[in-house]
C-alpha positions in Angstrom: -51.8 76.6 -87.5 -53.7 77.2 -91.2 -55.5 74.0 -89.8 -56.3 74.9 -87.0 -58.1 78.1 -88.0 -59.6 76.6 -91.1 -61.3 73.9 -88.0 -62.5 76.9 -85.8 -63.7 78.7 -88.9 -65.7 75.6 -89.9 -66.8 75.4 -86.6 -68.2 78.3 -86.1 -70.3 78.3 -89.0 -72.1 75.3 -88.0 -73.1 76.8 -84.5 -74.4 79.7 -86.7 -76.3 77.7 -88.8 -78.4 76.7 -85.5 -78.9 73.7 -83.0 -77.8 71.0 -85.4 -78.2 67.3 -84.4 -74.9 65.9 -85.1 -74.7 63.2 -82.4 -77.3 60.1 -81.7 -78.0 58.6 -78.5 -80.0 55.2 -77.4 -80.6 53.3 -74.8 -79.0 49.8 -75.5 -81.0 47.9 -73.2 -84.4 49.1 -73.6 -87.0 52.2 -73.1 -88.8 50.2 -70.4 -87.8 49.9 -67.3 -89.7 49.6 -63.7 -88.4 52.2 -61.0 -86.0 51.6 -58.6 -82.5 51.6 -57.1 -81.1 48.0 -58.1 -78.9 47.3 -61.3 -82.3 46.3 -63.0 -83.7 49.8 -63.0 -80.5 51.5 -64.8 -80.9 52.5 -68.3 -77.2 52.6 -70.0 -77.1 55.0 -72.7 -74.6 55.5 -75.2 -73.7 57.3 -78.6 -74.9 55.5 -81.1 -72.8 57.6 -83.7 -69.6 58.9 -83.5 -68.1 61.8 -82.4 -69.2 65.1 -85.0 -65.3 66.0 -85.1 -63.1 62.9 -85.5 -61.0 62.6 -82.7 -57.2 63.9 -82.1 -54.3 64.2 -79.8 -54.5 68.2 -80.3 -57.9 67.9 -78.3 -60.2 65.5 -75.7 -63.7 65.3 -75.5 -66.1 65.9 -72.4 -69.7 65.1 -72.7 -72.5 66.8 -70.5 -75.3 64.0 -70.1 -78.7 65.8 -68.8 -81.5 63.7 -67.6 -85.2 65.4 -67.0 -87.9 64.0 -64.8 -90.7 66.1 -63.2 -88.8 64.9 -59.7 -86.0 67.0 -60.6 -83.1 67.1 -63.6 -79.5 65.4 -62.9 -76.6 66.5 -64.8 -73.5 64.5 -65.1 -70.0 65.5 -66.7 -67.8 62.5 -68.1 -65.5 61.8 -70.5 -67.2 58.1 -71.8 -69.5 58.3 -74.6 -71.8 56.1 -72.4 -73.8 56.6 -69.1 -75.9 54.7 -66.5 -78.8 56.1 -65.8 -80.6 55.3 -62.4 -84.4 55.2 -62.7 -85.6 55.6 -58.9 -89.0 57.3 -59.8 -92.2 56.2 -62.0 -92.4 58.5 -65.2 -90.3 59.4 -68.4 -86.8 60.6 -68.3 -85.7 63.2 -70.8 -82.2 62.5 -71.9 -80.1 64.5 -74.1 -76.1 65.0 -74.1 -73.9 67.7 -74.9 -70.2 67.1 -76.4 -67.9 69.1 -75.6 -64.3 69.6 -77.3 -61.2 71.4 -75.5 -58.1 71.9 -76.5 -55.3 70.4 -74.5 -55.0 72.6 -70.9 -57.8 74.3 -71.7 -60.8 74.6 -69.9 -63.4 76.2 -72.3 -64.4 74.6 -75.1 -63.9 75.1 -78.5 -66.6 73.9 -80.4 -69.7 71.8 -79.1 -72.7 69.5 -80.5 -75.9 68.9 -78.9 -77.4 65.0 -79.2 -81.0 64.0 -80.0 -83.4 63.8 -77.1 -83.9 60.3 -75.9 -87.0 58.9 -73.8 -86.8 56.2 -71.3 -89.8 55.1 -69.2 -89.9 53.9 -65.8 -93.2 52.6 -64.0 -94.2 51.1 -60.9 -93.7 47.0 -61.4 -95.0 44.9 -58.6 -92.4 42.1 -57.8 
């Protein structure tokens, strides 16, 4: 329990301390993409570092991916420190992700870390 509150503790005082980057994400397959809807025109992006809290049974992770184009913003919820990302439209996609950490049965979080903001581009590629 001593642990436990010494964790929270910690915790809290980094989200006082502000909007720290503790978590890097990348595209592993490029910035560049053309627009489209085939397996060609999907960015995958992933964490490139790990996870700010080392991982345990006492908890899981969720991770809130959130993409940005002037088209609209898409949101996804997962549990995988990666995700496609479909590229439909011509323009740059904002992307930044959230990671979330819950105790087990719990459904608010605990603690949670904001990523770096990623750009991908997508233009208009004539075939």
């Amino acid at each position: 329990m001593r642990k436990r509150v010494q964790l929270v503790v910690m915790l809290i005082a980094f989200s006082i301390m502000g909007n720290a980057q503790v978590a890097e994400i990348s595209s592993i397959n490029g910035s560049e993409f053309c627009s489209g809807h085939g397996e060609e025109n999907i960015a995958h992006l992933c964490f490139i570092s790990g996870p700010p809290i080392p991982v345990s049974s006492l908890f899981r992770l969720e991770f809130k991916w959130i993409v940005k184009h002037d088209r609209g913003t898409w949101v996804w919820l997962t549990q995988s420190f990666d995700r496609p990302v479909p590229l439909p439209f011509e323009g740059d996609y904002v992307v930044e992700a959230w990671v979330s950490y819950f105790f087990a049965g719990n459904t608010r979080p605990f603690a949670f870390f904001r990523s770096n903001v990623t750009t991908v581009h997508a233009s208009a590629c004539e075939d």
